[in-house]
N, C-alpha and C positions, 0 to 999 in steps of 0.2 A: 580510239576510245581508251581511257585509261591513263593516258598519256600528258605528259605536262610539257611543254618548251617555252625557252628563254630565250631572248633576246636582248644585250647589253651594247651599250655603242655612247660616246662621249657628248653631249652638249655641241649643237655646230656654232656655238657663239661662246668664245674662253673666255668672256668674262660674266657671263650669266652664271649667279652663285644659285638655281634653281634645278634640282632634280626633279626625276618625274617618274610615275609608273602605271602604266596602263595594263590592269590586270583583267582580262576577259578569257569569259568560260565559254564554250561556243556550246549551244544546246542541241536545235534541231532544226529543221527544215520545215516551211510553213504551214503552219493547220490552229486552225482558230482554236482546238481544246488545251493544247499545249502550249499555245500562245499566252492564253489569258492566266494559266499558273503560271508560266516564267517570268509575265508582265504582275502579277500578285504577289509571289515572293520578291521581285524589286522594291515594289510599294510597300511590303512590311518594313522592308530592311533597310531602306531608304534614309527615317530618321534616326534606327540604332545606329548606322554604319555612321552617317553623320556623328553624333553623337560622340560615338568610340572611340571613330580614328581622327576626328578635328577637334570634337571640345576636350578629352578627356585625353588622350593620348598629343596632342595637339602636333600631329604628323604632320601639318600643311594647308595654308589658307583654303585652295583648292581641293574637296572631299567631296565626290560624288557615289553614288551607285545608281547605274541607271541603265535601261534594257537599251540593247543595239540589234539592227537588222543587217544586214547585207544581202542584197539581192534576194530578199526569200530566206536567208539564213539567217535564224534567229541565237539569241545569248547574250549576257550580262555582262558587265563590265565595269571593275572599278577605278578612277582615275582620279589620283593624287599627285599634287605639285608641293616640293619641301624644299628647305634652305637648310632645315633642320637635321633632318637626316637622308642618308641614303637610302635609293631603291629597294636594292636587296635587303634592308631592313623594315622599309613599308612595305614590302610584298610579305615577309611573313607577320607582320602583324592584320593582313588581311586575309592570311591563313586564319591566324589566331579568334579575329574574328566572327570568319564562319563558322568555324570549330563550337562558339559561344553561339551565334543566332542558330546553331541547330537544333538547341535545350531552348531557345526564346519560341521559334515556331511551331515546337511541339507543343507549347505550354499556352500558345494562343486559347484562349476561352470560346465559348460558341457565338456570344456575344460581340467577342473581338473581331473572329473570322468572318462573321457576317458585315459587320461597320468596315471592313476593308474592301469586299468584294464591292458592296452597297457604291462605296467612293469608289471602286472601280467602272462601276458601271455607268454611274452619274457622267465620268470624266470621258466616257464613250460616247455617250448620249447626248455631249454638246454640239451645237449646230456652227459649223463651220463660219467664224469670225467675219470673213473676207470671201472674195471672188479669187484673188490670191492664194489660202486659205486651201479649199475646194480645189483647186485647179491642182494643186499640188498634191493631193491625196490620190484625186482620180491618175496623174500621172506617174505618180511615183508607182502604183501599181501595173501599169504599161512599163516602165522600167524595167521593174523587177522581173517581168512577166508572171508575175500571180494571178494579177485580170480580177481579183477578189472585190468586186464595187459594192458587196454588199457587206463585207470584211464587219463594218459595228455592229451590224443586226447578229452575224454569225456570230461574234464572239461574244456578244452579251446574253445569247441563248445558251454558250455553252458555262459563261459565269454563272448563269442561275441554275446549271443543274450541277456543277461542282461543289466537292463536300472537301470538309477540311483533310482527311484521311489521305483521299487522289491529291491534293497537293504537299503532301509530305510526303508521301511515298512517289514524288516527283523530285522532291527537293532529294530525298534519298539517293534515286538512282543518277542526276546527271548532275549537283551542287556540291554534293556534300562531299567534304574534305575526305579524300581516298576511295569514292567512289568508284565502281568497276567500268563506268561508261563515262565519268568527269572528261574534259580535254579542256586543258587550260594554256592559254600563251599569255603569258609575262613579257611587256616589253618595260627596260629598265634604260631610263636617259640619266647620266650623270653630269650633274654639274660642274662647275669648278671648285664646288667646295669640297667638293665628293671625291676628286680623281684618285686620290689616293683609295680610296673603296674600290671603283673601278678595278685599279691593277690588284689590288689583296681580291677580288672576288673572282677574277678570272684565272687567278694562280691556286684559290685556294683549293682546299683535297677536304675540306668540310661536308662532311653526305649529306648530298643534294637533291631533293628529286627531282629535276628540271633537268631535261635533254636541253643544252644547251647550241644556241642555232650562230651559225658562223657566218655561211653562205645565206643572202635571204632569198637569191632566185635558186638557187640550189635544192635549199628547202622546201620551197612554192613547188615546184619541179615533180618532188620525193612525195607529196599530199594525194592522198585521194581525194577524187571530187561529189559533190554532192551531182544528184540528176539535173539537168537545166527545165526549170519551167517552160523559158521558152521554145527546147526541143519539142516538149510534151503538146505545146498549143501553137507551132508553127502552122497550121490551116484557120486560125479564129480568125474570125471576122470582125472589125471593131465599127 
């Protein structure tokens, strides 16, 4: 908690002139309350980050922000591709960014906050396209070991009782730029147009706040782990 690391490494193709940077915040571990605010502030920031860092900043064809799982482990993650500029230059203007949607989220109206939940819950609420579809929900949750089958009912129960307040003072504690509980990993891919950035960003003495990661089984190694769901429900019966 607190903690920020990087990860830089070159392009495994030399003549791809395409940087890249995958900037993900890891949040928490599964529960439908916490869920649907870190899947809400996605969905606000969705079109500003668009907006910011593709049309206005014009950092990269490729400009998402969009919620990621792992196994039960939930967080956000932003992921930009440039010709344009360097990693280590789209990663802080995706500082700069939050820095700005954290006077945008405050300043949400009652009005607003409700027409976003509302869209959140509608897009909950849809009925599985496919047999494909279905199959893949109920098993992604035997994956993960959550077991959660009733995962939209829960978390559209806990949309409707959330108020705009609980989700700032979410964004507060695990999003917001220098937060006490943030943990953020930056991975930075450099292209060939960038390598020169590369070598000036690994020599530089520029103050940084990024523990910067060298070994990546090393680091893996050094991590504390979250609980395994599936310890917890090793006797369930499916």
């Amino acid at each position: 908690k607190g903690r920020s690391y990087c990860y830089a490494g070159k392009g495994l193709n030399p003549i791809d002139e395409n940087s890249a940077l995958v900037h993900y915040i890891q949040v928490h571990q599964d529960d439908p309350l916490a869920n649907v605010k870190l899947q809400l502030i996605a969905l606000i920031g969705k079109q500003p980050a668009f907006y910011q860092l593709r049309s206005v900043e014009q950092l990269g064809y490729i400009t998402v922000l969009i919620n990621r799982s792992d196994f039960g482990i939930h967080g956000v993650q932003f992921i930009i591709q440039s010709t344009v500029k360097g990693p280590k230059h789209i990663d802080q203007r995706v500082e700069a960014f939050l820095s700005k949607f954290e006077s945008e989220i405050r300043q949400l109206t009652e009005d607003e906050f409700k027409k976003s939940v509302r869209a959140l819950i509608d897009m909950k609420l849809e009925k599985h396209k496919n047999l494909r579809e279905e199959s893949r929900f109920y098993w992604k949750e035997i994956a993960d070991g959550t077991f959660k089958f009733d995962r939209k009912e829960a978390e559209v129960a806990a949309l409707q009782k959330l108020t705009q307040q609980e989700l700032i003072d979410f964004f507060d504690e695990f999003v917001k730029v220098g937060a006490a509980k943030r943990k953020t990993l930056s991975i930075r891919v450099y292209g060939c147009s960038h390598l020169s950035e590369y070598e000036a960003d690994k020599t530089s003495t520029d103050q940084d706040p990024y523990v910067h990661v060298d070994d990546i089984f090393g680091f893996r190694r050094s991590q504390p782990l979250y609980g395994s769901f599936r310890g917890a429900r090793s006797h369930t019966k499916l």
